[in-house]
C-alpha positions as CSV (number, residue, x, y, z in Angstrom):
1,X,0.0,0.0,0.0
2,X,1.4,3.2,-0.9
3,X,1.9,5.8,2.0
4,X,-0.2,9.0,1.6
5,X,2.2,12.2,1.2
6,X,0.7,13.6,4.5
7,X,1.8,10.7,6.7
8,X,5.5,11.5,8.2
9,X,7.5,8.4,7.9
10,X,10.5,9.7,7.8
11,X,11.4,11.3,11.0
12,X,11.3,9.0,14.2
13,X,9.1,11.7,15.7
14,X,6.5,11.3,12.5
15,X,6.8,7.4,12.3
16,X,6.1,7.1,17.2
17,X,2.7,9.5,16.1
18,X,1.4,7.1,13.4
19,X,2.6,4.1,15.7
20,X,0.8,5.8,18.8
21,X,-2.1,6.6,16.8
22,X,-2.1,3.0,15.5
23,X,-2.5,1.5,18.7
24,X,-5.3,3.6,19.7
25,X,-7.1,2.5,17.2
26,X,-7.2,-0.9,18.1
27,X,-10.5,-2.0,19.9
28,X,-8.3,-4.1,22.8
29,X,-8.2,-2.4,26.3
30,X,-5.0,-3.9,27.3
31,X,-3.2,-2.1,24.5
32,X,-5.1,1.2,25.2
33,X,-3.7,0.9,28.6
34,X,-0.1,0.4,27.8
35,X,-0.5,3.3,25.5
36,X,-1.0,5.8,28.1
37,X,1.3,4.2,30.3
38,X,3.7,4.3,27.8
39,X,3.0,8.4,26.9
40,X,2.9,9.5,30.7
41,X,6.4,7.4,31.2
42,X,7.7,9.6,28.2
43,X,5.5,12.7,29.1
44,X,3.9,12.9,26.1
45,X,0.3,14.0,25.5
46,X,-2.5,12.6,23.7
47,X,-2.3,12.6,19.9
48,X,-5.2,14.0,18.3
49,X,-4.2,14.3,14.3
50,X,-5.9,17.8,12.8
51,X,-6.5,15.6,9.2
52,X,-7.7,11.7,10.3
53,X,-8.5,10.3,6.7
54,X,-5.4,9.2,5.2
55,X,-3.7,8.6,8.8
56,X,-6.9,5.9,9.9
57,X,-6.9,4.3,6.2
58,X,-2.8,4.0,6.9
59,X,-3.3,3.0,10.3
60,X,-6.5,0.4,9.2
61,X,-3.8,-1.3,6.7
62,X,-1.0,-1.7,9.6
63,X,-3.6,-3.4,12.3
64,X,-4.6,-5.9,9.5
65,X,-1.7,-6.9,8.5
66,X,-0.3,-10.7,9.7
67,X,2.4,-10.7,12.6
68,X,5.2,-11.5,10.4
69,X,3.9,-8.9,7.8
70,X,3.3,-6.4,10.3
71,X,7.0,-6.8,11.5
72,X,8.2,-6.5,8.5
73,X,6.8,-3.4,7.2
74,X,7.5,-1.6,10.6
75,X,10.9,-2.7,10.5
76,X,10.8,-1.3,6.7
77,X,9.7,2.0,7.6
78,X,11.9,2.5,10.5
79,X,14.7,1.4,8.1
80,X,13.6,5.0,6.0
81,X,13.7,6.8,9.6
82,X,16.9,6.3,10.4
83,X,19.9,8.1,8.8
84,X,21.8,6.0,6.3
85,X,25.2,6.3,8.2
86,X,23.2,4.5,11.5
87,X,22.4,1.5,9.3
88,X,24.3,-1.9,9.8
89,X,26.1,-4.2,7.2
90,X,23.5,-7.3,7.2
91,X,26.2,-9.3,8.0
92,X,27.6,-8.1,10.5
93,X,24.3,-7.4,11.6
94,X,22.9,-11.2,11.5
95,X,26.5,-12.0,13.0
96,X,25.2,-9.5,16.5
97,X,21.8,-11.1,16.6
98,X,23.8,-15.3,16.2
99,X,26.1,-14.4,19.8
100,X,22.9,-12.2,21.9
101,X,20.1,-15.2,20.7
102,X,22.1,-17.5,23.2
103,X,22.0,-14.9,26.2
104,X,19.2,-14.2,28.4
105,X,19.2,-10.8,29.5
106,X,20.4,-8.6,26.6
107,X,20.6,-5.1,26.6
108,X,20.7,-2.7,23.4
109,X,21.9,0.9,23.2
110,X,21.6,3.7,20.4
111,X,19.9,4.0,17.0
112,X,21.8,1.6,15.0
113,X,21.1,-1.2,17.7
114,X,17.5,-0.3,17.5
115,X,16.2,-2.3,14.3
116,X,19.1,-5.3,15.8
117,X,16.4,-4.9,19.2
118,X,13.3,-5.1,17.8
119,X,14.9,-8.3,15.3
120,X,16.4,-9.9,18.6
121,X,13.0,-10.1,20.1
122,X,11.0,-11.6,17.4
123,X,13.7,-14.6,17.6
124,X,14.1,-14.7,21.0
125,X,10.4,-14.0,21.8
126,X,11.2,-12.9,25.7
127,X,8.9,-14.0,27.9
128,X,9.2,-11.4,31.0
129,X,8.5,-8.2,29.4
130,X,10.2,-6.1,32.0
131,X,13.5,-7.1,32.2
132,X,14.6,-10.2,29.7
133,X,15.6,-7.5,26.7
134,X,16.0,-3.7,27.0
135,X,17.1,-0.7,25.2
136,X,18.0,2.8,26.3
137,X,18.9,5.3,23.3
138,X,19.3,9.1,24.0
139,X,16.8,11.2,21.7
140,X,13.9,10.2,19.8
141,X,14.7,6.6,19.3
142,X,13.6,5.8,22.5
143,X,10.1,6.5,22.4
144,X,9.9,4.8,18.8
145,X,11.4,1.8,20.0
146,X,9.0,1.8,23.0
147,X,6.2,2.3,20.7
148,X,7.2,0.0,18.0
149,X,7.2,-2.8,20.9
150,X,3.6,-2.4,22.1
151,X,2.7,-2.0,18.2
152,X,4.2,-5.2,17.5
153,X,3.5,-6.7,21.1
154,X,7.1,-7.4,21.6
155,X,8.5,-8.0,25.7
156,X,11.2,-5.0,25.3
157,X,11.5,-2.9,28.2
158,X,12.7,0.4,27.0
159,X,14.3,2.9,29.7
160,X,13.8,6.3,30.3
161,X,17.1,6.9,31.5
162,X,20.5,7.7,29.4
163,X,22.2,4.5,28.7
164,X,24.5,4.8,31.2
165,X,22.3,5.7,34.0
166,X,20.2,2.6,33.9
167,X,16.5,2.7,34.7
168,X,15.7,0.9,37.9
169,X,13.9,-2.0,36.5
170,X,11.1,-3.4,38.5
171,X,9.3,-7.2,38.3
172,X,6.0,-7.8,40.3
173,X,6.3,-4.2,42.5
174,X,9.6,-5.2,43.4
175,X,13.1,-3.6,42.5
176,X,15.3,-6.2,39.9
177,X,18.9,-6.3,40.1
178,X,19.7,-8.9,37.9
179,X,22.2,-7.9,35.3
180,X,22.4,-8.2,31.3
181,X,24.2,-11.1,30.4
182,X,25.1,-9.0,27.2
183,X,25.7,-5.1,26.4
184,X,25.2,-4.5,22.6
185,X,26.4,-0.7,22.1
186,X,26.8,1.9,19.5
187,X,27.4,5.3,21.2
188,X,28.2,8.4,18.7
189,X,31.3,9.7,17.5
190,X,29.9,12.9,17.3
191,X,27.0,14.3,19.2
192,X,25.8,17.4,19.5
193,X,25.0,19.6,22.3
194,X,21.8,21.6,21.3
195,X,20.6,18.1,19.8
196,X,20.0,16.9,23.6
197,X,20.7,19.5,26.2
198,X,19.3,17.8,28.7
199,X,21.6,15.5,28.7
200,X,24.5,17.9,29.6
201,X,23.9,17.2,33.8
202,X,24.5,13.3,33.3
203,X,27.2,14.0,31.3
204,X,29.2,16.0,32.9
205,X,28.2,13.9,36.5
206,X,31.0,11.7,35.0
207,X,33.9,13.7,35.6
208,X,35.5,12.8,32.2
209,X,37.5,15.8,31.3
210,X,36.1,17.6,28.1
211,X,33.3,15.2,28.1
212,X,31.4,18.6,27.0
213,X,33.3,20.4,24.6
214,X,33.1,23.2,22.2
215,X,29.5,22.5,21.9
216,X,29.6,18.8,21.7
217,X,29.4,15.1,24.3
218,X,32.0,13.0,24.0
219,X,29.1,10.3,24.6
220,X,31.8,7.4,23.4
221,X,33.6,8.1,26.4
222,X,30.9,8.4,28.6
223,X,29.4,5.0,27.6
224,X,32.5,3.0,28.1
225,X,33.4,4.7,31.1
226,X,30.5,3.3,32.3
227,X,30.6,0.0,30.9
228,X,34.0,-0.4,32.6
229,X,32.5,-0.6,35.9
230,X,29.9,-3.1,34.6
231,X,30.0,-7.0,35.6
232,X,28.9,-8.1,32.1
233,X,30.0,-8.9,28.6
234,X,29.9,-6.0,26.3
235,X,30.1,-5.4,22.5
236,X,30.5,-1.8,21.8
237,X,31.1,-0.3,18.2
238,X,33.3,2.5,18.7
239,X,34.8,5.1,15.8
240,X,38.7,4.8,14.9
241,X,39.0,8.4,16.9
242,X,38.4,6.9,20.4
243,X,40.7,4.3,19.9
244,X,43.8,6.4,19.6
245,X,42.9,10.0,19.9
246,X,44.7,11.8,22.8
247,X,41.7,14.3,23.6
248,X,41.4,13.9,27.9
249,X,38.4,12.4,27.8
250,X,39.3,9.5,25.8
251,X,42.6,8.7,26.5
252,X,41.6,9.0,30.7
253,X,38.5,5.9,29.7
254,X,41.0,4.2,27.5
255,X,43.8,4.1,30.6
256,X,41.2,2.4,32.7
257,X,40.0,-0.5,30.5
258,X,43.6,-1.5,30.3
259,X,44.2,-0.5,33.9
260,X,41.0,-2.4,35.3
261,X,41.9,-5.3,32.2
262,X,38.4,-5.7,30.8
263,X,39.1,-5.5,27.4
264,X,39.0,-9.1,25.7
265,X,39.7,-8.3,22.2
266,X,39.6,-4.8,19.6
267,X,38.7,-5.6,16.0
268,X,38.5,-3.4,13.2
269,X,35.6,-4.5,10.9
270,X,36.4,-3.9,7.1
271,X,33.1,-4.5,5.5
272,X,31.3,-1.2,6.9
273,X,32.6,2.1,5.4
274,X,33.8,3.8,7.3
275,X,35.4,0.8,8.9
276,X,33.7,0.2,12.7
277,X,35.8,-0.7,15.3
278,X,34.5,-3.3,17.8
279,X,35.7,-3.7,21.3
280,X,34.9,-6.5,23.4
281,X,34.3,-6.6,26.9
282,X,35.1,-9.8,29.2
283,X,33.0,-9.5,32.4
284,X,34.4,-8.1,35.4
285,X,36.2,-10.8,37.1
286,X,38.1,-12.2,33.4
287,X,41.4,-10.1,34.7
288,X,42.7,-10.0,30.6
289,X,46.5,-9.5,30.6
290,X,46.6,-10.6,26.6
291,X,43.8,-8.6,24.1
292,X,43.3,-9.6,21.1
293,X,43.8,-7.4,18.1
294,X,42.6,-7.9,14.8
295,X,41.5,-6.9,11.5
296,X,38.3,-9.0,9.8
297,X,36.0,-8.6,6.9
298,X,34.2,-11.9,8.9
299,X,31.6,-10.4,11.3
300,X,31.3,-14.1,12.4
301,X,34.5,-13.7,14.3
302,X,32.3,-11.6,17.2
303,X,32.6,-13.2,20.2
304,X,35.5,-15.4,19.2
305,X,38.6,-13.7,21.1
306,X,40.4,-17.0,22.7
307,X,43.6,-17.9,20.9
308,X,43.6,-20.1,18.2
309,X,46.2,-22.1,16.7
310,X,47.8,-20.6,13.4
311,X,46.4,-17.4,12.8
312,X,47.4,-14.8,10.4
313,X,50.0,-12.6,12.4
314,X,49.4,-10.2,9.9
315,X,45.9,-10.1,11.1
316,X,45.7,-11.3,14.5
317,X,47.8,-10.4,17.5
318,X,47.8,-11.3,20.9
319,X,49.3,-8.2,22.6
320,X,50.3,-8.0,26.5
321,X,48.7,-5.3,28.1
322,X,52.3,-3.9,29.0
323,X,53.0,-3.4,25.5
324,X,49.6,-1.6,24.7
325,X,50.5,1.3,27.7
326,X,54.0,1.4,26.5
327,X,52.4,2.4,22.7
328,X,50.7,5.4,24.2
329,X,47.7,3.5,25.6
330,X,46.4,3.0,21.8
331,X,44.1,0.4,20.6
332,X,44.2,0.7,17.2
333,X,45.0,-3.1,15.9
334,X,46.9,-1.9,12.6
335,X,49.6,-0.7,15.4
336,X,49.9,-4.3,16.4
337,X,49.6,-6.2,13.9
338,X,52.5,-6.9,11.1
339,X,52.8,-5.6,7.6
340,X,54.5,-5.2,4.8
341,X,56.2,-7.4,2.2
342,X,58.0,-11.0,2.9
343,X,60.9,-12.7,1.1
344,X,62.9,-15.9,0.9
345,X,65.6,-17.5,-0.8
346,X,62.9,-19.8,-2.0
347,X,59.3,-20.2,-2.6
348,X,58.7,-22.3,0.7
349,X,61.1,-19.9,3.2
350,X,58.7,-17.1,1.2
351,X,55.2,-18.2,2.5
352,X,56.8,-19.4,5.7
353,X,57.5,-15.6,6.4
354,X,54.8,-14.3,5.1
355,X,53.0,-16.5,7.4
356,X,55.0,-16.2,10.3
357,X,56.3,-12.6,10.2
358,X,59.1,-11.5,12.5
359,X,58.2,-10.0,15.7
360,X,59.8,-6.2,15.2
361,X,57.5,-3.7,13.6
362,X,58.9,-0.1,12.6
363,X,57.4,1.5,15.5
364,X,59.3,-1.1,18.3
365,X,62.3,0.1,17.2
366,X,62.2,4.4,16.1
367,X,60.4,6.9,17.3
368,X,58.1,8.2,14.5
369,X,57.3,12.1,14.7
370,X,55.2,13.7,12.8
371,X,55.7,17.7,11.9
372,X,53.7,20.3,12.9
373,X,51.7,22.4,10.4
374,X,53.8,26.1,9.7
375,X,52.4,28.9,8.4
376,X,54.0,32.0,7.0
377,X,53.5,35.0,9.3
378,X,54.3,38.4,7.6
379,X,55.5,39.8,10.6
380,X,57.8,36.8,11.4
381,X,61.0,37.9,12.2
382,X,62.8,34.3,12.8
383,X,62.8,32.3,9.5
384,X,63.0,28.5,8.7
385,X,63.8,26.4,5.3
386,X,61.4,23.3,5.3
387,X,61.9,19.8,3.3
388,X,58.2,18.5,1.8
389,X,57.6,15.7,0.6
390,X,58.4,17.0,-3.2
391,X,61.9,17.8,-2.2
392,X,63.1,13.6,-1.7
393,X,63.8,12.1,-4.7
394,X,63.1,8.3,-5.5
395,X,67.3,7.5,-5.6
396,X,66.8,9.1,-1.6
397,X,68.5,12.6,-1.9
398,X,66.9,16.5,-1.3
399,X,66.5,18.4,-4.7
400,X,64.9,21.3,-5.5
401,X,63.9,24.3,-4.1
402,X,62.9,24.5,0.0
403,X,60.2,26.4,1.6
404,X,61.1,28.9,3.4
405,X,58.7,30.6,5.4
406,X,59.0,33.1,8.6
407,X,57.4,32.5,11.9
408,X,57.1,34.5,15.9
409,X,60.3,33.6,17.2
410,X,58.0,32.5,20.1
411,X,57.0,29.8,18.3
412,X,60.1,28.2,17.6
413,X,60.6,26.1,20.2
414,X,57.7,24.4,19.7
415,X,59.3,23.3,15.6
416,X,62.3,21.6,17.8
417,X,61.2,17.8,17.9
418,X,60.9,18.2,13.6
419,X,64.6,20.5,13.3
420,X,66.3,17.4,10.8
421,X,69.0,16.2,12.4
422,X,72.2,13.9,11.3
423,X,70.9,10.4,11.7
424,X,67.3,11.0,10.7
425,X,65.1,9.1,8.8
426,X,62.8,11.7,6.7
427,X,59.8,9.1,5.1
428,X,57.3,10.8,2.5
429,X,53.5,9.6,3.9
430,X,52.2,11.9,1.3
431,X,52.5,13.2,-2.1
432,X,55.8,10.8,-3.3
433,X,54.6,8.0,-0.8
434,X,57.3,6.0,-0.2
435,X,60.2,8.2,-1.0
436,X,62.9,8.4,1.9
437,X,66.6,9.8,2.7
438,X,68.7,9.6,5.5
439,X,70.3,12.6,6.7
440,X,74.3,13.0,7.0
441,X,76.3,15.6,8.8
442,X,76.9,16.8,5.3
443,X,73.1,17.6,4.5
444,X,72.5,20.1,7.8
445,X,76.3,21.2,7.2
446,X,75.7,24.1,5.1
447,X,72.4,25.4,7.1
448,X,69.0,23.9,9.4
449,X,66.4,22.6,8.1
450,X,63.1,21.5,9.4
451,X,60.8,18.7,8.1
452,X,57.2,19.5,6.7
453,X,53.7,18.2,7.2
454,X,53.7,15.9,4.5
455,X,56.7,14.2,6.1
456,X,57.6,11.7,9.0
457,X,61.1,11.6,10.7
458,X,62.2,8.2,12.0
459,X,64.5,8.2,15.2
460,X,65.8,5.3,16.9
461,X,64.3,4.7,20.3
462,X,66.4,5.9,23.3
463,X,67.5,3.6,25.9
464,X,65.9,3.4,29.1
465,X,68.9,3.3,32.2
466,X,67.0,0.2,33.2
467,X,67.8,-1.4,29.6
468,X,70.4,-0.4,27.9
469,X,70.9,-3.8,25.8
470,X,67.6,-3.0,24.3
471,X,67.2,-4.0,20.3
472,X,68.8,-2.0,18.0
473,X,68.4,-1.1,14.0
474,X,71.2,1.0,12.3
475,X,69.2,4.0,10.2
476,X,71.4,3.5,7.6
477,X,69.8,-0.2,7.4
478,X,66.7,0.9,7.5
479,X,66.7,3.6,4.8
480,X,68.3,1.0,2.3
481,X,65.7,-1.7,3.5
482,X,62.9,1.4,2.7
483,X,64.5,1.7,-0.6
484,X,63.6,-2.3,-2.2
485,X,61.0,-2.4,-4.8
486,X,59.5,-4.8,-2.7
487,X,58.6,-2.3,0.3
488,X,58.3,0.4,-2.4
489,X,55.5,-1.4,-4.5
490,X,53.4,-2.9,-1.0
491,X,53.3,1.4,0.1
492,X,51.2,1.5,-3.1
493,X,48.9,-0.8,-1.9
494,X,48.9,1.2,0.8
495,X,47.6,4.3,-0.7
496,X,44.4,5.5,0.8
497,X,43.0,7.9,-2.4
498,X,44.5,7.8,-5.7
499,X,44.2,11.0,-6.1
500,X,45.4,12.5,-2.9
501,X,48.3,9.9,-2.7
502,X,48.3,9.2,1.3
503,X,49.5,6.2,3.4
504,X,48.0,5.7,6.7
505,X,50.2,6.3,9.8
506,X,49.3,2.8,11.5
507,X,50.3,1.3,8.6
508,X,53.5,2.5,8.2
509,X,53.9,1.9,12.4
510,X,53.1,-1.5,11.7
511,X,55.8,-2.3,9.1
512,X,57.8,-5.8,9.4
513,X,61.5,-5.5,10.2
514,X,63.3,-9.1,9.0
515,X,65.3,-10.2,12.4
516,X,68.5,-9.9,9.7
517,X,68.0,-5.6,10.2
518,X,68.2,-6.4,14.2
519,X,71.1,-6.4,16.6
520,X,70.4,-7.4,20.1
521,X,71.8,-4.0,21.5
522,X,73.5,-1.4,19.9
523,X,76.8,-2.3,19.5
524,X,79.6,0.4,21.1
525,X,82.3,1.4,18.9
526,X,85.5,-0.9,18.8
527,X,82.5,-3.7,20.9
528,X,84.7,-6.9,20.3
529,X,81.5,-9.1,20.4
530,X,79.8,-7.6,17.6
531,X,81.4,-9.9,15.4
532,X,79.3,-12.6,17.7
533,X,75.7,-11.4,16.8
534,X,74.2,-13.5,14.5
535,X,72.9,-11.0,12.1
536,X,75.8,-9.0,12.0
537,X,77.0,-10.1,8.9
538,X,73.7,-8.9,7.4
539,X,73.9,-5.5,9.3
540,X,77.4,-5.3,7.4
541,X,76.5,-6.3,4.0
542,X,73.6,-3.7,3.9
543,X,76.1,-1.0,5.0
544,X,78.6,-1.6,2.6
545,X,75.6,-1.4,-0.4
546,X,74.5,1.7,1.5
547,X,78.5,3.1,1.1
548,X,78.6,1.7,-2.6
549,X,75.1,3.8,-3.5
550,X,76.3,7.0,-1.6
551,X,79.6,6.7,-4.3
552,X,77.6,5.5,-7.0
553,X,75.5,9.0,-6.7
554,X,77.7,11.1,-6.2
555,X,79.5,9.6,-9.4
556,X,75.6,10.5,-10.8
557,X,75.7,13.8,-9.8
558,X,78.7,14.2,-11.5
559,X,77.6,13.1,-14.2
560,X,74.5,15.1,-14.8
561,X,76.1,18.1,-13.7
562,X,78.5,17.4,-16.8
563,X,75.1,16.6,-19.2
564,X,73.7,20.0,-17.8
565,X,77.2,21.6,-18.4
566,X,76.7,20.7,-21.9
567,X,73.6,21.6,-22.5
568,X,74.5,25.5,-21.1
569,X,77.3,25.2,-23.6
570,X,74.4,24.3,-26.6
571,X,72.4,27.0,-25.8
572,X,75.1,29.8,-25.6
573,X,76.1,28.6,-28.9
574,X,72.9,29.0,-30.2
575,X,72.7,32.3,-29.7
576,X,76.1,34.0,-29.6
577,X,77.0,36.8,-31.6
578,X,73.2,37.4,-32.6
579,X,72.5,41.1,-32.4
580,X,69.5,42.5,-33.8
581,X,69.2,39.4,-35.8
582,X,72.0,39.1,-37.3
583,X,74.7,36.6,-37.1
């Protein structure tokens, strides 16, 4: 039946009046009944439409319809309701609704769980309608889910309450504490203020710092601050900000997951777009020292966070929770898990380590730093020459012309951490992807120079006193190893847009070192036992081709200084004695 233009379907505010006015149509007592309750709960008032007609035909067509039609087509238009970026991938969708079917007390919380509610209780078919399935949303969702229950006489208790100030439920008059056996969760990325300002007081009872901000919640924060102190299982779909961003609010809620070890595993989920990130939840009492971090286009993996015997390393990690506060106290898996290309001396030693990677990534071994933005300030008075991404050539050298801009000398200090320094690694991440050169005494020699945006600078990690035989990777090994068509061609399957060339920083974090780049310590000059690392040899042979390529372009720019030499001598010849036109 086709929807009459003056019927509001799509707005959850139009679609809870035609469901309220649905129900009061209906000549059953009971359902009357739970309609008020349901208004006075939410405090709205009775709906009395100005225009009836096309709303009672509508509303006629809805009560006759059969249970499993009626589902269906409210399902359908709260599918047109709900904004396009709050749908879920059906698969990962049918993947929720295999792991909560087995649980008994399940609750669900924000729009894109609400259609994944309403679909959980038509499988599970809950008997206790006050407690057994729930859902708590924080604007208009919540009254259409409450109304879209009665309407389809599904047991879903739907709070009043923010989701992480729980209603207090009650069975027969009397207060029930049971607990969900399972927290489904999809709190916001962003969320705005004036959308919900009554809101504001709950939020900031949390005492997240900047948990309000600039006109915003940070409602991800909120939610799994507050699931953190939960004895329950939890699924919670979280953006890729939250898991790394270093805003207050997010990296205090992130600190005590890891600190109170309830996070079981952190997966990024490929087939949405923009990729969701899933974190799972052990309940309280689990004590996780190991979390697993992954990358999956299988939603089936929810749930599935024990170790398993020979799993892609370069898609599964098992990461102590040691080594996550020692990264920063990040949870994005691409910092854990291995990339990058794998070699062998033969076809079988090739898929060996491709399967079993080594155990050094990039960012175990240098600091990676990445520059600040400069802008040119007319009144400026201190001035800097920056290298971009333009200036590295593909044989690893800095050509052309720099940028020099002036800055407040004020701001100078604050440049210091991306002043290019003799031992650096300067890696393009944009523009030239790939392109890299390590800096000599001779390149800051003549004046400084400081790196730009589009640039990373690669510095090998300082020892701690407490370790000085820490691992250790010579630059100069590193920039030749960044230099093999190998590595080359896998950053170009790195790109993130074609036509804004860009490769994401996890990525490059993440990059495989072969053990053969590795030393056991940094070895101290004249070290008589350096000869006894096993890998030494291969730290030696890579130098030497570094020493032969630093010869064999210099012999280049020779070379084409000598071409362009020539080519000044065609063109003066070309035009010398010509006067006036004449020869």
């Amino acid at each position: 039946m086709q929807i009459p233009s003056e019927i509001d379907t799509n707005s959850f505010e139009g679609l809870t009046r035609l469901l309220r006015f649905t129900i009061g149509m209906r000549d059953n007592d009971e359902d009357k009944a739970a309609l008020k309750h349901l208004e006075k709960r939410f405090g709205l008032t009775a709906y009395e439409p100005q225009l009836r007609g096309a709303l009672e035909d509508f509303a006629e067509h809805l009560n006759r319809l059969e249970s499993k039609q009626r589902f269906e087509a409210v399902c359908s238009l709260i599918s047109g309701a709900i904004d396009p970026n709050d749908i879920l991938d059906q698969e990962l969708a049918q993947a929720i609704l295999d792991f909560s079917r087995h649980k008994r007390i399940v609750r669900f919380s924000f729009t894109p769980s609400l259609l994944l509610c309403l679909k959980h209780a038509q499988i599970v078919k809950p008997k206790h309608f006050l407690y057994e399935l729930r859902y708590s949303g924080v604007g208009l969702d919540k009254e259409l889910a409450a109304f879209a229950s009665l309407f389809l006489n599904l047991a879903i208790y739907v709070e009043s309450n923010p989701p992480w100030v729980p209603d207090m439920v009650f069975d027969d008059s009397e207060p029930n504490t049971e607990l969900p056996d399972l927290e489904i969760s999809f709190p916001p990325a962003n969320f705005k203020l004036n959308d919900a300002p009554h809101l504001e007081e709950s939020v900031r009872a949390s005492k997240l710092p900047r948990a309000v901000d600039r006109g915003k919640y940070d409602l991800e924060s909120v939610m799994l601050d507050y699931l953190c102190f939960t004895e329950r299982s939890v699924l919670v779909f979280t953006s890729e900000s939250f898991l790394h961003s270093t805003k207050q609010s997010r990296l205090l809620v992130r600190q005590r997951l890891l600190d109170f070890q309830r996070i079981d595993s952190v997966t990024e989920l490929t087939m949405t777009s923009p990729h969701l990130f899933l974190i799972e939840l052990a309940p309280e009492l689990a004590q996780v020292i190991s979390i697993r971090m992954a990358v999956s286009s299988d939603a089936s993996q929810i749930g599935l966070s024990a170790i398993k015997p020979n799993e892609d390393s370069r898609k599964v990690a098992y990461v102590p929770v040691s080594d996550i506060r020692s990264a920063g106290d990040t949870l994005k898996p691409a910092r854990y898990l291995v990339t990058g290309p794998a070699g062998g001396r033969n076809l079988a030693e090739h898929f060996r380590n491709a399967f079993y990677p080594g155990k050094y990534k990039l960012a175990d071994l240098f600091e990676i730093t990445r520059p600040k933005t400069t802008r040119h300030d007319p009144v400026g008075t201190f001035e800097i020459q920056e290298v971009r991404a333009g200036n590295i050539s593909a044989n690893g050298e800095i050509t052309g012309q720099l940028r020099r801009i002036s800055i407040r000398s004020t701001l100078a200090i604050g440049l210091e951490e991306q002043l290019i320094k003799p031992g650096d690694i300067l890696f393009a991440h944009r523009g030239p992807i790939g392109h890299a050169t390590y800096v000599t005494d001779a390149t800051t020699q003549k004046s400084p120079m400081w790196a730009g945006q589009t640039l990373l600078i690669f510095r090998p990690r300082k020892r701690s006193s407490g370790n000085q035989n820490a691992i250790y990777c010579d630059p100069r090994v590193l920039f030749m190893y960044l230099l093999t068509p190998a590595v080359q061609k896998d950053w170009s399957r790195s790109v993130s847009d074609e036509r804004s060339p860009a490769i994401p920083i996890g990525r490059i974090e993440s990059l495989n070192l072969p053990e053969n780049l590795i030393l056991p310590r940094k070895p101290k000059k004249g070290d008589p036992t350096a000869s006894q690392y096993s890998s030494h040899i291969h730290k030696e042979q890579i130098l030497t081709e570094y020493q032969k390529r630093q010869k064999q372009l210099m012999n280049l720019r020779e070379l084409q200084d000598s071409m362009n030499e020539g080519l000044v001598r065609v063109w003066d010849s070309a035009w010398e004695k010509q006067v006036d036109g004449k020869n």
